[in-house]
C-alpha positions as a Markdown table, in Angstrom:
| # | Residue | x | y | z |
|---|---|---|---|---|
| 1 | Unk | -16.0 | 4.6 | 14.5 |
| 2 | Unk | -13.3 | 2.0 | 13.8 |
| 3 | Unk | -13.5 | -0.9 | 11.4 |
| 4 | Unk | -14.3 | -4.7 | 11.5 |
| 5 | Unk | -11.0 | -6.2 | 10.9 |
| 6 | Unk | -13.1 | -7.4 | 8.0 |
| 7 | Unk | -14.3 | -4.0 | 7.0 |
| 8 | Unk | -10.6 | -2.5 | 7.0 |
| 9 | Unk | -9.2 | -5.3 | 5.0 |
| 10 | Unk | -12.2 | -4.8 | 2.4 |
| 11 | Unk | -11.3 | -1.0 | 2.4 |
| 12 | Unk | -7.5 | -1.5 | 1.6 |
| 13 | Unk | -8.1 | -3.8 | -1.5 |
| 14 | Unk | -10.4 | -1.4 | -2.9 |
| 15 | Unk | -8.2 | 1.5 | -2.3 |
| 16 | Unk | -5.3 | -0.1 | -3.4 |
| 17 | Unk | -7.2 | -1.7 | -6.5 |
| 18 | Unk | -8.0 | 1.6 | -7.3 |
| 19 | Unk | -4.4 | 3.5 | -6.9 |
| 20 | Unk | -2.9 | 0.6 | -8.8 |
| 21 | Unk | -5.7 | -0.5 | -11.4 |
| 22 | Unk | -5.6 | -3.5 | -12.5 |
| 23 | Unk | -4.0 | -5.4 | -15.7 |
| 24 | Unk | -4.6 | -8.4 | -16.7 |
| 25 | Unk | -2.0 | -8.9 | -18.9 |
| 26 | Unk | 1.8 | -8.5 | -18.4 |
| 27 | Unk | 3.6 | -4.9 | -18.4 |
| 28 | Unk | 6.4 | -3.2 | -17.3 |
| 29 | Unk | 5.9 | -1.2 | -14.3 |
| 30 | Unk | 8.0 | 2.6 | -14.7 |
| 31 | Unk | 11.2 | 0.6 | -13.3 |
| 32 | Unk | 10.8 | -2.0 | -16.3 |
| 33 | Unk | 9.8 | -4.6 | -13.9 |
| 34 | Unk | 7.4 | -7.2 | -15.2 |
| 35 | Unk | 3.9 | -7.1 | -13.2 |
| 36 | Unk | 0.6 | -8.1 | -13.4 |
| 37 | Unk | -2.8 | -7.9 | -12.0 |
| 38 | Unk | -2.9 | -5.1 | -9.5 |
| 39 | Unk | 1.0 | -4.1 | -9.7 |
| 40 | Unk | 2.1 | -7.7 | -8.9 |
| 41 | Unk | 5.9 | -7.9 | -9.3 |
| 42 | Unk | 6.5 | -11.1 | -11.5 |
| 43 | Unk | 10.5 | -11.3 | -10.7 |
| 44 | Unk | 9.0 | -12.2 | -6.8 |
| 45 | Unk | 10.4 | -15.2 | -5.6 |
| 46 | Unk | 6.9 | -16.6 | -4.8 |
| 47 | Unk | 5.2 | -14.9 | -8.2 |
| 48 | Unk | 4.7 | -18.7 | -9.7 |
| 49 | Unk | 3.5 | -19.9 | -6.7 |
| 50 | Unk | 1.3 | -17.4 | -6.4 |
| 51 | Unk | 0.1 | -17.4 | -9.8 |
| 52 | Unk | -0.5 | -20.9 | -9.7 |
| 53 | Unk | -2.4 | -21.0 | -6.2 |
| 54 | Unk | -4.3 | -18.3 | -8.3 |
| 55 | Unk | -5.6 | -20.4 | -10.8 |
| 56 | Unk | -3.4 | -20.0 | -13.6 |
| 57 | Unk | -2.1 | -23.2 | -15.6 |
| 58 | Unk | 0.5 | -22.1 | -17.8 |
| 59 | Unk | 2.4 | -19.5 | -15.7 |
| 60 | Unk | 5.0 | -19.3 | -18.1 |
| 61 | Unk | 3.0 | -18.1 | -20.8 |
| 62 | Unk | 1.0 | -15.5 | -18.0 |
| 63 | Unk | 4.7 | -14.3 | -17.2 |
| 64 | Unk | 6.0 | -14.3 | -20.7 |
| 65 | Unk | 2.9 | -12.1 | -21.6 |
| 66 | Unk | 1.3 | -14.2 | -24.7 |
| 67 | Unk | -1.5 | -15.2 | -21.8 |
| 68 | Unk | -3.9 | -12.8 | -19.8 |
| 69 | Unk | -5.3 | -13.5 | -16.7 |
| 70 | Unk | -8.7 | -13.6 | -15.8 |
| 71 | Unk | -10.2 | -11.4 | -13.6 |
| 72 | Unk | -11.2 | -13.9 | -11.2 |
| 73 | Unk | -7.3 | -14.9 | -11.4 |
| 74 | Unk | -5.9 | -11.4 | -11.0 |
| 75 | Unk | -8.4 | -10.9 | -7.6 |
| 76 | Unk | -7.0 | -14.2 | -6.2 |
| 77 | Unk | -3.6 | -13.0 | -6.7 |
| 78 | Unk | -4.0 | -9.7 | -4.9 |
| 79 | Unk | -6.2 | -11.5 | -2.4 |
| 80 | Unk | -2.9 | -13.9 | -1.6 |
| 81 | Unk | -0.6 | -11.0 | -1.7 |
| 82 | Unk | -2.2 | -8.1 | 1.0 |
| 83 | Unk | -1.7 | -10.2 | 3.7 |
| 84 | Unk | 2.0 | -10.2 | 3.1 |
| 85 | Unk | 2.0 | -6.8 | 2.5 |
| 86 | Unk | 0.4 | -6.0 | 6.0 |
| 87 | Unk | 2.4 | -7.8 | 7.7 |
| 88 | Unk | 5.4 | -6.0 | 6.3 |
| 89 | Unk | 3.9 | -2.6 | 6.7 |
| 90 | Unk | 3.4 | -3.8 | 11.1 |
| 91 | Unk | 7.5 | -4.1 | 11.1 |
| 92 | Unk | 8.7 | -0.8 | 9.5 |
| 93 | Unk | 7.3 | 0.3 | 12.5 |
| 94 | Unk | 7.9 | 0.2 | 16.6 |
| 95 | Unk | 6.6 | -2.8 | 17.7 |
| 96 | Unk | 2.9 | -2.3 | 18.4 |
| 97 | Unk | 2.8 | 0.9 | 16.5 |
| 98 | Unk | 0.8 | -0.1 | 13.7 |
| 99 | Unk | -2.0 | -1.8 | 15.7 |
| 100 | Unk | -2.4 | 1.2 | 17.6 |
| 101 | Unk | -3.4 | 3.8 | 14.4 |
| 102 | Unk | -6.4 | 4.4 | 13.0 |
| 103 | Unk | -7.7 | 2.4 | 10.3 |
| 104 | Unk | -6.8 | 5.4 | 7.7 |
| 105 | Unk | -3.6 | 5.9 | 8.7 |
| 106 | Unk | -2.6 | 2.4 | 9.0 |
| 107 | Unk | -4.1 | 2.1 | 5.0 |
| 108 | Unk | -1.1 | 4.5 | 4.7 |
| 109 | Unk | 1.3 | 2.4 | 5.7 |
| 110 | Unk | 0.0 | -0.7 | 4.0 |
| 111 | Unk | -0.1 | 1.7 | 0.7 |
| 112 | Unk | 3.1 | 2.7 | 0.8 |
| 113 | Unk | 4.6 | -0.7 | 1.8 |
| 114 | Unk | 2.4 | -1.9 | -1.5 |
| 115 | Unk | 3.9 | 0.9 | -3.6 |
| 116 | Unk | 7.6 | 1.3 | -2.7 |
| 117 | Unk | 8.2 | -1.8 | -1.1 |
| 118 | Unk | 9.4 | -2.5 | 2.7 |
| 119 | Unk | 13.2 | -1.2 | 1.4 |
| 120 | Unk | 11.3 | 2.0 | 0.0 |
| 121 | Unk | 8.9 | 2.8 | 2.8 |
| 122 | Unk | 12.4 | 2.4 | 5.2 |
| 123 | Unk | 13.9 | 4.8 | 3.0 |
| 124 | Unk | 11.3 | 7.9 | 5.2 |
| 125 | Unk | 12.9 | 8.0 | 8.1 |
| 126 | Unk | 11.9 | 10.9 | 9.8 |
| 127 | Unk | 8.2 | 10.1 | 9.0 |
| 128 | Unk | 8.3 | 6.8 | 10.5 |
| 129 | Unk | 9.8 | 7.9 | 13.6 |
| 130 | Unk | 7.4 | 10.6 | 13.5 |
| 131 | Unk | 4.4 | 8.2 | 13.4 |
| 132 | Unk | 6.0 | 6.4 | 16.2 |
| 133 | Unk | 6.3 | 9.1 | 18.5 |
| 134 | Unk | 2.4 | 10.6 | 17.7 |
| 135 | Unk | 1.1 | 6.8 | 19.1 |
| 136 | Unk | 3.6 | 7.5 | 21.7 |
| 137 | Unk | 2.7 | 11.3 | 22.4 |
| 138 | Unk | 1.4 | 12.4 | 26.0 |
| 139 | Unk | -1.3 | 14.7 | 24.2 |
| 140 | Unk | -3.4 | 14.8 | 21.4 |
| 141 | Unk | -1.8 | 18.2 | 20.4 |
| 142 | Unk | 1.5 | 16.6 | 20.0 |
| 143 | Unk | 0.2 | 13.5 | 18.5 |
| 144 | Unk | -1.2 | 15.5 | 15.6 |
| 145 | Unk | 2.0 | 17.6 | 15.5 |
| 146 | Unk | 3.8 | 14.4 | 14.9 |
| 147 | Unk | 1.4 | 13.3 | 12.2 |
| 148 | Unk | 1.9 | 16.5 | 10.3 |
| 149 | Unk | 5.8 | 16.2 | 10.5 |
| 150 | Unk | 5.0 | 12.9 | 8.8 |
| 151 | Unk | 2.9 | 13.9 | 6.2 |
| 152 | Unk | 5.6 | 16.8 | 5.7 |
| 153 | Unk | 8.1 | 14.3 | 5.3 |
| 154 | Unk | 6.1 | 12.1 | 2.9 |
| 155 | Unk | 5.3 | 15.9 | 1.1 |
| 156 | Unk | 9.6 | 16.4 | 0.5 |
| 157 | Unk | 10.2 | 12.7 | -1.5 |
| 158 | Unk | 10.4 | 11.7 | -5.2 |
| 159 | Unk | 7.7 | 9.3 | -4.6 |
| 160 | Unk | 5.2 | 12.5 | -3.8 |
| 161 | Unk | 6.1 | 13.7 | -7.0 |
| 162 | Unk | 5.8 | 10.3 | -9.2 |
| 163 | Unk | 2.4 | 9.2 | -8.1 |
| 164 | Unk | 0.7 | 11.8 | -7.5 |
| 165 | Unk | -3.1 | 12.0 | -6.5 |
| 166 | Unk | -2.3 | 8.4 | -4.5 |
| 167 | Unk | 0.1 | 10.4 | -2.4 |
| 168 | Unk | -2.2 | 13.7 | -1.5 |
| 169 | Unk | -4.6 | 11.4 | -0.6 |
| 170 | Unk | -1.6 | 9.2 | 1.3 |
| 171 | Unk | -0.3 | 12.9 | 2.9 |
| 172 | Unk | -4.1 | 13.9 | 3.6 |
| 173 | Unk | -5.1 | 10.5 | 5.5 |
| 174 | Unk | -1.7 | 10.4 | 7.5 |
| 175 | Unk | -2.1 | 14.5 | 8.8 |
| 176 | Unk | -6.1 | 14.3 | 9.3 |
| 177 | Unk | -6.5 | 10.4 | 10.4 |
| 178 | Unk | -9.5 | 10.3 | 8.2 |
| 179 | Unk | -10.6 | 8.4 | 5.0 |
| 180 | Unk | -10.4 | 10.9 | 2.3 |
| 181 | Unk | -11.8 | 10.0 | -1.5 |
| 182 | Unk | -10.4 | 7.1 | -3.0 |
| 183 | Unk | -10.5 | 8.6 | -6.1 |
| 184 | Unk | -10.0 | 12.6 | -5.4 |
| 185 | Unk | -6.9 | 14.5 | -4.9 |
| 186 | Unk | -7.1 | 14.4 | -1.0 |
| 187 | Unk | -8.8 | 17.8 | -1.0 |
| 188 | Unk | -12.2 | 15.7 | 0.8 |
């Protein structure tokens, strides 16, 4: 049974809470770029803005890393940021495409928009056009053919290697179109 708009958007931030974790202090991310909160990318153009809509009064100091953010803070900031990130993860794909998958396997895309960026999601190709021809596909045998071309696809990339249990469960989700663990290895 599908989601409540509501429901779905609920389930994203959760799953993606959980595949990036959340820090309330500043870091550098493996690329060395400053983030925050729940892999929040400080060198955005719109970080202080955000930040600042957030709650936080001295942004320098957040950015600079001598200042934490709350919790309440870091959940606002991902709570302004998702949006965005859907919205991004609609047009990496045919027009129309994303409204019409499932809830799991649009989570996918919004995931991997999250993680790699629009620029980095573009960067599969195949598996996008794959995904665009199962929502086009005449049968549901060649729609799930199409789905596991894509999860292949997303299987032979760097990124499957760097993040691991976040991209089994990505692979799983995309090839079955159903929720698996958000905290296993995609096996369930």
């Amino acid at each position: 049974m599908a989601m409540t708009p509501d429901q779905w958007a609920a389930e994203v931030r959760r799953r993606i809470g959980i595949n990036e974790g959340c820090r309330l202090t500043m870091y550098l991310d493996t690329m060395g770029i400053p983030t925050i909160a729940y892999g929040f990318n400080l060198r955005d153009g719109d970080a202080q803005a955000i930040l600042k809509k957030a709650g936080v009064t001295d942004v320098a100091s957040v950015i600079a890393g001598r200042t934490a953010l709350t919790q309440a803070q870091a959940d606002n900031t991902f709570a302004q940021m998702l949006p965005g990130y859907i919205t991004n993860a609609k047009t990496t794909l045919n027009t129309g495409v994303f409204d019409k998958l499932n809830d799991a396997r649009r989570f996918v895309i919004v995931d991997m928009v999250y993680n790699l960026g629009v620029a980095g999601f573009l960067g599969f190709p195949s598996a996008r056009r794959a995904i665009n021809s199962a929502v086009t596909a005449t049968s549901t045998a060649a729609a799930h053919t199409f789905y596991g071309q894509a999860a292949d696809q997303m299987i032979d990339s760097a990124w499957y290697t760097q993040v691991g249990n976040r991209a089994k469960r990505n692979v799983a989700m995309m090839r079955n179109g159903t929720w698996v663990n958000a905290n296993g290895d995609g096996s369930a």
